[in-house]
KEZALO-53208 format. One record per residue (C-alpha): residue number from 1; residue in three letters; x, y, z. Coordinates in steps of 0.001 Angstrom, whole numbers, plus 524288, in hexadecimal, padded with zeros to 5 digits. Example, Ala and Ser with C-alpha at 12.3 -4.5 7.8 and 13.67 -1.06 7.14 Angstrom:
residues 2
[pt 1, 'ala', [8300C, 7EE6C, 81E78]]
[pt 2, 'ser', [83566, 7FBDC, 81BE4]]
This chain:
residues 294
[pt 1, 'unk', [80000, 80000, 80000]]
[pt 2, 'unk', [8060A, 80D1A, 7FB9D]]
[pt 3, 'unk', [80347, 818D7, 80439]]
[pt 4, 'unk', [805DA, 826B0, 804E1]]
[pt 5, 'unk', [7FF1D, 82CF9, 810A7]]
[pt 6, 'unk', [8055E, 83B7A, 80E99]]
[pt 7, 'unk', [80205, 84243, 8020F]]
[pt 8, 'unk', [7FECC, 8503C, 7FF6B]]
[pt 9, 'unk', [7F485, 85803, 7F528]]
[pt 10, 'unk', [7F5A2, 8652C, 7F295]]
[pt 11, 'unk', [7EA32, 8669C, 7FE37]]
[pt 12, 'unk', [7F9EA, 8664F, 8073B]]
[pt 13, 'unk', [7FD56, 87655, 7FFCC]]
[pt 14, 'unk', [80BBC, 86D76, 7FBD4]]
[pt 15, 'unk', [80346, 8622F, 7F580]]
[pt 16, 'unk', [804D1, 86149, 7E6A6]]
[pt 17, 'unk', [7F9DC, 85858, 7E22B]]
[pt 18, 'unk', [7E9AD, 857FF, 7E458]]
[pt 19, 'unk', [7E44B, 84E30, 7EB31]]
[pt 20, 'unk', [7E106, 8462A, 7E05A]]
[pt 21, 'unk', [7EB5C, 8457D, 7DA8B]]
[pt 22, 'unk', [7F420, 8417F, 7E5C0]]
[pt 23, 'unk', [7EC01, 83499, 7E5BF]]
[pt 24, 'unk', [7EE93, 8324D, 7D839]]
[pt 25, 'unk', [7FAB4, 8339C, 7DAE2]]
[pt 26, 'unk', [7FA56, 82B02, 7E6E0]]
[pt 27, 'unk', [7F429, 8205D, 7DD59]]
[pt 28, 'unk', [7FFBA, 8228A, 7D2D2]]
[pt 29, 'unk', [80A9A, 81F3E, 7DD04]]
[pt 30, 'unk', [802E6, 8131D, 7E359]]
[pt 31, 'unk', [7FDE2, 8190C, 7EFD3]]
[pt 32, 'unk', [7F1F0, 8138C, 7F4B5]]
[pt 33, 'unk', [7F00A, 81788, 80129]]
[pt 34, 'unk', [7F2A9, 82852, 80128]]
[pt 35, 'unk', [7EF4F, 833A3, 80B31]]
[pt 36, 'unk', [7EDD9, 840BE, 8088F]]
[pt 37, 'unk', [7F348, 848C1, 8130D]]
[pt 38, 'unk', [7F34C, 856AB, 80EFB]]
[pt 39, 'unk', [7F9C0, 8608C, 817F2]]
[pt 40, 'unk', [7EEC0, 86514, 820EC]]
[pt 41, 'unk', [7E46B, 86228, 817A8]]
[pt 42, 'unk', [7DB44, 8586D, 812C1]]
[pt 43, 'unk', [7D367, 85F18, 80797]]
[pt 44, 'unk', [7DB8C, 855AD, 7FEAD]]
[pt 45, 'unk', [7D574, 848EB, 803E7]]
[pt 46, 'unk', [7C82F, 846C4, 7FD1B]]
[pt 47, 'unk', [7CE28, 848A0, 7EF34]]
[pt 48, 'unk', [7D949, 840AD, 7F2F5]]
[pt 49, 'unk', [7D045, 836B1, 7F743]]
[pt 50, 'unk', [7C663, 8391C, 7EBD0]]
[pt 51, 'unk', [7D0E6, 83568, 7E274]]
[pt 52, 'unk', [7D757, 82821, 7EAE8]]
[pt 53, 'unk', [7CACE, 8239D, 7EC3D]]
[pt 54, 'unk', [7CA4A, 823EB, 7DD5A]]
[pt 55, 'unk', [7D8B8, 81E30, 7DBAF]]
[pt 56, 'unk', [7D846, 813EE, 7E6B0]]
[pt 57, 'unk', [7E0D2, 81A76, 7EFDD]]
[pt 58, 'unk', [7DD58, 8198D, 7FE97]]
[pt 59, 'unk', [7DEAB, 82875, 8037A]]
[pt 60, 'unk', [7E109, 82C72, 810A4]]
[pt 61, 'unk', [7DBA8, 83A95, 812E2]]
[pt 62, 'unk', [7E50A, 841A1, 819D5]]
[pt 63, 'unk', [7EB39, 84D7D, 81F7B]]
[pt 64, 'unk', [7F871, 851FD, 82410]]
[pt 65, 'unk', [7F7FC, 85C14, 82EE5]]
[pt 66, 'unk', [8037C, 8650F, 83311]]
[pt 67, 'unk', [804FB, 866A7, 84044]]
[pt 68, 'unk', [80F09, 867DA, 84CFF]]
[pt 69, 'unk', [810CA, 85FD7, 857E3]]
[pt 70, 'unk', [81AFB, 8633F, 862E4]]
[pt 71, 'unk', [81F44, 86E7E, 858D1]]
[pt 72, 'unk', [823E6, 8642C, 84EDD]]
[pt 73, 'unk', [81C27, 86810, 84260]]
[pt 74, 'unk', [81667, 85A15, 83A88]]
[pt 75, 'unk', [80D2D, 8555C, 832B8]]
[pt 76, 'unk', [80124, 84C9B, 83725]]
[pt 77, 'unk', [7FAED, 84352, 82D11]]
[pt 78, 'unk', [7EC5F, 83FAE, 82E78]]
[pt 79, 'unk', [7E6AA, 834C6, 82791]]
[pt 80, 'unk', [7D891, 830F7, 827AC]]
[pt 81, 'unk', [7D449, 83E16, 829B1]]
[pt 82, 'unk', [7C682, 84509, 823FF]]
[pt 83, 'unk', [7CAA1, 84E42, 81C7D]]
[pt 84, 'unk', [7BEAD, 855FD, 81BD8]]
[pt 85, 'unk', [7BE55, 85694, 82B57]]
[pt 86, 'unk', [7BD20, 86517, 83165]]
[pt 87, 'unk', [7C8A3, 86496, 837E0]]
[pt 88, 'unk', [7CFCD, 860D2, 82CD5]]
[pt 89, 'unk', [7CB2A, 86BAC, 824AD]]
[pt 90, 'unk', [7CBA7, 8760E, 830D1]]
[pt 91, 'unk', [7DA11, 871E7, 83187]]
[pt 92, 'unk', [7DD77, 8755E, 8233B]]
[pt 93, 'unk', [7D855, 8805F, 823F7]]
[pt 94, 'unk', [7E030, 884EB, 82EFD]]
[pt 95, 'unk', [7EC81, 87F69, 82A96]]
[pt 96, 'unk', [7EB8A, 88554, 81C2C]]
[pt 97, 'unk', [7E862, 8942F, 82368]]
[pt 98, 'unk', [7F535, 89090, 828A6]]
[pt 99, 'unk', [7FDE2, 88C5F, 81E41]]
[pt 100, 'unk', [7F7AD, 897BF, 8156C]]
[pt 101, 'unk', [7FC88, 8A27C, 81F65]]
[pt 102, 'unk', [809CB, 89C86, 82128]]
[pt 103, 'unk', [80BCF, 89C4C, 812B6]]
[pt 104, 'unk', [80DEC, 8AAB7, 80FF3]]
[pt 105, 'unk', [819F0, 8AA57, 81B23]]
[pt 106, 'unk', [8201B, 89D24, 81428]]
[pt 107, 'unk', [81FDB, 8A67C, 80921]]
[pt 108, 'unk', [82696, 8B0B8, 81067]]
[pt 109, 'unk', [83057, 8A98B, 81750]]
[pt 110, 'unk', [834A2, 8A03C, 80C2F]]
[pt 111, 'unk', [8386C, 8AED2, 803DC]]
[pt 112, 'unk', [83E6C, 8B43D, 80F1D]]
[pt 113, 'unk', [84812, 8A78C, 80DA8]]
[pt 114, 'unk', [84B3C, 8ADBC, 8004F]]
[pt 115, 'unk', [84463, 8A373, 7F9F5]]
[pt 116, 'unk', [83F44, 8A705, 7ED2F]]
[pt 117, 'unk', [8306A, 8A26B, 7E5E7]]
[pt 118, 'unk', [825AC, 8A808, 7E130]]
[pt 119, 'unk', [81E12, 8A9D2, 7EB9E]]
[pt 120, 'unk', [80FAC, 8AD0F, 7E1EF]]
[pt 121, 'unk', [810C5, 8A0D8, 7DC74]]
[pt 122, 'unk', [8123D, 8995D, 7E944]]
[pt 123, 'unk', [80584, 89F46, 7EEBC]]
[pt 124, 'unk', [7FF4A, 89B6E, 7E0E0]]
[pt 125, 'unk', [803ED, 88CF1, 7E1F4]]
[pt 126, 'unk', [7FFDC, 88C4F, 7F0E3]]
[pt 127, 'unk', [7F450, 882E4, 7F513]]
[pt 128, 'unk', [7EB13, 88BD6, 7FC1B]]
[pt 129, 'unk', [7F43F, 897B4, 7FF38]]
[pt 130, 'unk', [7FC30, 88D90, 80674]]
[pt 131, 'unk', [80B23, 88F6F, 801EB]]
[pt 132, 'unk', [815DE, 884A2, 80602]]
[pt 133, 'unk', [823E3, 8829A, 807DF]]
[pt 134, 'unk', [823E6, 8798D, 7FCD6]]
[pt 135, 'unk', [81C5B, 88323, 7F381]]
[pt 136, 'unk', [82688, 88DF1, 7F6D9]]
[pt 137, 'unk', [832AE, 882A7, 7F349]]
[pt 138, 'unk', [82C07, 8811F, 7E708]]
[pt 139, 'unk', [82AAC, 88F0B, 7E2A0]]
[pt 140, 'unk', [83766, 89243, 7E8A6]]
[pt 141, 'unk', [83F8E, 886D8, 7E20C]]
[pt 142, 'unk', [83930, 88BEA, 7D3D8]]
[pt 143, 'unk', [83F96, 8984E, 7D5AF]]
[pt 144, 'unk', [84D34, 899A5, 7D1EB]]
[pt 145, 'unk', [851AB, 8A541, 7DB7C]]
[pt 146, 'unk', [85218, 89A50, 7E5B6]]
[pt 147, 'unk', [85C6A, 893DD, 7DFBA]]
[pt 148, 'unk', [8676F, 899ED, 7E68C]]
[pt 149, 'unk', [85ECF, 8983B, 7F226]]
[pt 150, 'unk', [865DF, 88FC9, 7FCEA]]
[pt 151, 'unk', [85B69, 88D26, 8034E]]
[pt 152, 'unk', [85459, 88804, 7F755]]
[pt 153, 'unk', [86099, 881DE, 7F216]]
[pt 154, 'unk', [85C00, 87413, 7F92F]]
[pt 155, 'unk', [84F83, 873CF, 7F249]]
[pt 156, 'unk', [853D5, 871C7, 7E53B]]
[pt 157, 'unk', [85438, 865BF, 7DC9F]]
[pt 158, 'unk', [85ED8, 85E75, 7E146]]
[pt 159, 'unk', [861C0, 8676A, 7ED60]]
[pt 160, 'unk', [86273, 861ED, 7FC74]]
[pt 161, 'unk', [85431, 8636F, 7FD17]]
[pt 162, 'unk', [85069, 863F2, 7EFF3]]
[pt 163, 'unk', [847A6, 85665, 7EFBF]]
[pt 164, 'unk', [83BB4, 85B1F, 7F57C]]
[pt 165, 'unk', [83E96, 8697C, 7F351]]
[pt 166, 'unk', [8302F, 86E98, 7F79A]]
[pt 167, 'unk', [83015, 867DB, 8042D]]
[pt 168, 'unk', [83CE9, 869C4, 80872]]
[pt 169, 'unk', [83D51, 8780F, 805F7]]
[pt 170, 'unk', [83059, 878BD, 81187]]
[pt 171, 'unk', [838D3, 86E8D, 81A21]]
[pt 172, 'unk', [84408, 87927, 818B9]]
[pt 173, 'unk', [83E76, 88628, 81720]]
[pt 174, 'unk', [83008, 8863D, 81C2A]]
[pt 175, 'unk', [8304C, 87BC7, 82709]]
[pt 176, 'unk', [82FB5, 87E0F, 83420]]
[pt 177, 'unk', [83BFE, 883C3, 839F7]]
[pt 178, 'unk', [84013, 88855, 82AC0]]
[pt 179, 'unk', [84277, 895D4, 826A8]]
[pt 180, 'unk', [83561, 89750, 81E71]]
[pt 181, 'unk', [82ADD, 89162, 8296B]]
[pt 182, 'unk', [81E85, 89582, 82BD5]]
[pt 183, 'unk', [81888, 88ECC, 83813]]
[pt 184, 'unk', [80AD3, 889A2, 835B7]]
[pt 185, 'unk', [80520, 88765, 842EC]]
[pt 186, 'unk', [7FFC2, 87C2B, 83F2E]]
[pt 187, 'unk', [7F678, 87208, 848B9]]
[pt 188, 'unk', [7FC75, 86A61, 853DA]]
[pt 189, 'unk', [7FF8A, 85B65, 85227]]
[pt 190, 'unk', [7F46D, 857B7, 85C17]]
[pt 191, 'unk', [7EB33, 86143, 853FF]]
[pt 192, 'unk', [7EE37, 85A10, 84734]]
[pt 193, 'unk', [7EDC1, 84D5D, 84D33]]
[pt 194, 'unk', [7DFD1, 84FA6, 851DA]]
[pt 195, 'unk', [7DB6C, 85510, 845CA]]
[pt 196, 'unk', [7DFA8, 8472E, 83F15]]
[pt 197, 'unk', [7D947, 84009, 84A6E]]
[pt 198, 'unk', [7CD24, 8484D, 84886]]
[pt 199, 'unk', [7CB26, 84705, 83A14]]
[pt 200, 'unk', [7CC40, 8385E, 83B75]]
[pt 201, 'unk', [7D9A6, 835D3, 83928]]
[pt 202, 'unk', [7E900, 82FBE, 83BCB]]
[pt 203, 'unk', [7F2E0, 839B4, 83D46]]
[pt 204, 'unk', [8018F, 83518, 8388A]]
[pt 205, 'unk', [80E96, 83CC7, 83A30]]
[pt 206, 'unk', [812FD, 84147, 82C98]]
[pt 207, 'unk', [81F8A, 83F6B, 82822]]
[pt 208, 'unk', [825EB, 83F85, 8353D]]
[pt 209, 'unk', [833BD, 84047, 8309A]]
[pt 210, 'unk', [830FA, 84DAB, 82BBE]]
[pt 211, 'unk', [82B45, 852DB, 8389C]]
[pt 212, 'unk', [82DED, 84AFF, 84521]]
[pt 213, 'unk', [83A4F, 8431E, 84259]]
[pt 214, 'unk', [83D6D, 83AD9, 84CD2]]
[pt 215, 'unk', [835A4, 8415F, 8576F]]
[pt 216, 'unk', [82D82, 83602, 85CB2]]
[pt 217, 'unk', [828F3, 83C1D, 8674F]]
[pt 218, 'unk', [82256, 8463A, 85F0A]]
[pt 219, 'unk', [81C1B, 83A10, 8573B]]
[pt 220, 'unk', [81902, 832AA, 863FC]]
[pt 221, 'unk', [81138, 83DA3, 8684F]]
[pt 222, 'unk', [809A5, 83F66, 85BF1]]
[pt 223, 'unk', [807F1, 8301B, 85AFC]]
[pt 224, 'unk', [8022F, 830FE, 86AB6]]
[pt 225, 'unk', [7F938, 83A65, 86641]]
[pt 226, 'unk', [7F1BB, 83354, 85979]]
[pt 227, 'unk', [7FD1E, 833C8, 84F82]]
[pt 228, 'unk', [7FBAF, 8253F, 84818]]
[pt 229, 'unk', [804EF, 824DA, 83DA9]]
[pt 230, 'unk', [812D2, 82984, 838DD]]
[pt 231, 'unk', [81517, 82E77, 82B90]]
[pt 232, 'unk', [82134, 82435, 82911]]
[pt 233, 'unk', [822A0, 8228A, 81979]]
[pt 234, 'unk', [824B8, 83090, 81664]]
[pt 235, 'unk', [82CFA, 8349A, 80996]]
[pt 236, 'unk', [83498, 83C32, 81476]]
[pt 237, 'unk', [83933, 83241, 81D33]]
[pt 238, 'unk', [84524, 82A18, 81B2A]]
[pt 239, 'unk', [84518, 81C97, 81C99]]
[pt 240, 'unk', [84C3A, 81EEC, 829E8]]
[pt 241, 'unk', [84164, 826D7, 82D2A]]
[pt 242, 'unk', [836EE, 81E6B, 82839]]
[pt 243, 'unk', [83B9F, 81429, 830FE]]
[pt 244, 'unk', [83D46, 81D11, 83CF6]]
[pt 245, 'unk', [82FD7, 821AD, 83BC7]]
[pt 246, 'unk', [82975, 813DB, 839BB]]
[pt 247, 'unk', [82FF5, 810BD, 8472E]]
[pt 248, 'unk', [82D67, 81CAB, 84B32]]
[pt 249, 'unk', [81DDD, 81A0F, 849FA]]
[pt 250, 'unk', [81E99, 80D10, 84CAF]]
[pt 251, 'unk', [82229, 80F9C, 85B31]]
[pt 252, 'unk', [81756, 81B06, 85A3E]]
[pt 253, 'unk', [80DDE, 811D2, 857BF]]
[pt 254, 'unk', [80B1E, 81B9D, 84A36]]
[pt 255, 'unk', [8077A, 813A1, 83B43]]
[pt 256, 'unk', [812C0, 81830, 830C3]]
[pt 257, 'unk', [80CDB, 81E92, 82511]]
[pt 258, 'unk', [811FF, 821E2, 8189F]]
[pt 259, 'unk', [811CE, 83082, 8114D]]
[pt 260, 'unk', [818C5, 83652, 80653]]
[pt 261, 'unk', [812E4, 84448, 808E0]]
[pt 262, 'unk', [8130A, 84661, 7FA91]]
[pt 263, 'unk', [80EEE, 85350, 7F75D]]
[pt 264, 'unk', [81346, 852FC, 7E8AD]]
[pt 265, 'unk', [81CE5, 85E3E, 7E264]]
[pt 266, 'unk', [820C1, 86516, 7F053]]
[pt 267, 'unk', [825E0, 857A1, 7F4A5]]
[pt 268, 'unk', [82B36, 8531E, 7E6B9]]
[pt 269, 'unk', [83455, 8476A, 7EDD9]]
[pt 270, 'unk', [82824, 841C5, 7F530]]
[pt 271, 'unk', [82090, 836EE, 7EC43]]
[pt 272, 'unk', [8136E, 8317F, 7EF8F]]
[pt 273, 'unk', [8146D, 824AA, 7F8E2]]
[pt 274, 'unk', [822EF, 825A4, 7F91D]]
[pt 275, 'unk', [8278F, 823BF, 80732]]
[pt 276, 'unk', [833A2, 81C8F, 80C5F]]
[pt 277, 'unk', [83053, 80F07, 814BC]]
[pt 278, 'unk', [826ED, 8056B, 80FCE]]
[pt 279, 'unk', [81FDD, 80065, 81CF4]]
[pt 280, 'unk', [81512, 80B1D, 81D55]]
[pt 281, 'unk', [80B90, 7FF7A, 8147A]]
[pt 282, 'unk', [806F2, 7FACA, 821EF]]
[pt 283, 'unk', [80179, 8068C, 826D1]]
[pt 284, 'unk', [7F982, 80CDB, 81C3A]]
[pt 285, 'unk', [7EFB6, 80233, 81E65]]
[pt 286, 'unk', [7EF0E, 80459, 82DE6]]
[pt 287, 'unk', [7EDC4, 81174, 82A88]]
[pt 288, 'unk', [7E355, 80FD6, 8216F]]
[pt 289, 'unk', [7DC61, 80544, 82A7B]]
[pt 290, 'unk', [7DC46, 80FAF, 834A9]]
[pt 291, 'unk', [7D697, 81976, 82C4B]]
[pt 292, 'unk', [7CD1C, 81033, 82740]]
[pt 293, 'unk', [7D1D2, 811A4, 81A59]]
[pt 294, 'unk', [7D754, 80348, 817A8]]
């Protein structure tokens, strides 16, 4: 059974594809079990599911929710969630106010680095007045005045960090603790955890390697308080790390998923259910048993 529980539309403001067409593309690489986890959103889901439904995929609806817990910002996946719930749809709303005011002072802080783009054609490309790291990377890497740039140096084709140029230019620049961040207050871990809980579904720890690293006792207190699953098999984890997470869960009692977190041209190096570590077959159907979807 191929899986890919971490995919993006263009419902997440760095998504490239619709809906749709992310299932088709699910069905071209040989995924049959997908979830669509858009980045504090699920207005994606029903076409995604409209069109699996018509392909034979099994679709997960899903949602992946920034948040902080302990001040460590990370990303909560829920699956099994209604995606026309209130709460849901109250949260989106309050999250994309958010992102939409902190996009104007990206803009500002990413020029004040000396970093050149075209700054009217950025807000004309943006989903929803919402404007991203990996938008500005792309604008900036088109224009040649950044050349010379060394902080931009890295993000060229073959340059340090030129494989996943988009990305790596918001881990560098625009992340927390980077020149160019804007802090987006956004809910607490417990508050995000609830909200999964109280939309009907199973919260997972994205990506951990990203975001928590080895801090188990940040995981062990998400896991005490509802967290089921681990985000193992992510096209970001080494298989070092793919082992030292599935032990990792194992003692935390937490199912191993499996997650490319495709997103299309801002993650160009990340390919629909390609992950490192093969063991993740055993859990999609627990997974799916628990959401009643097996």
């Amino acid at each position: 059974m191929k899986a890919d529980l971490h995919i993006h539309s263009y419902y997440s403001s760095d998504g490239t594809y619709s809906p749709a067409r992310l299932m088709e593309l699910c069905h071209d690489a040989g995924i049959r079990v997908a979830a669509l986890t858009d980045h504090n959103s699920a207005r994606g889901v029903e076409e995604a599911q409209k069109r699996a439904e018509e392909l034979g995929l099994c679709l997960i609806p899903g949602v992946e929710l920034d948040c902080v817990c302990q001040g460590t910002a990370l990303h909560l996946l829920g699956y099994g969630i209604d995606p026309d719930a209130e709460e849901i749809r109250r949260m989106e709303r309050e999250v994309l106010k958010m992102e939409q005011d902190a996009s104007a002072e990206r803009i500002r802080l990413v020029k004040e680095l000396g970093i050149y783009f075209d700054e009217a054609d950025v807000w004309e490309h943006s989903w929803n007045r919402v404007v991203t790291a990996e938008m500005i990377a792309e604008a900036a890497l088109k224009d040649d005045r950044n050349r010379e740039n060394p902080m931009m140096r890295p993000f060229y084709p073959g340059e340090s960090r030129g494989n996943n140029p988009y990305v790596n230019f918001y881990w560098d620049i625009c992340s927390p603790g980077k020149p160019a961040f804007v802090p987006v207050e956004y809910q607490t871990f417990e508050q995000a955890q609830k909200l999964i809980s109280d939309v009907g579904g199973i919260s997972v720890i994205a990506h951990p390697g990203q975001t928590l690293g080895k801090n188990v006792a940040l995981m062990s207190y998400m896991a005490e308080r509802g967290v089921r699953g681990m985000e193992v098999y992510s096209s970001y984890h080494s298989p070092e790390q793919v082992f030292y997470y599935e032990e990792t869960a194992a003692s935390l009692g937490l199912f191993c998923t499996p997650g490319s977190d495709f997103h299309g041209k801002t993650k160009p190096s990340v390919s629909l259910g390609v992950m490192p570590g093969m063991g993740f077959d055993q859990d999609v159907p627990f997974l799916l048993e628990m959401l009643e979807l097996g």
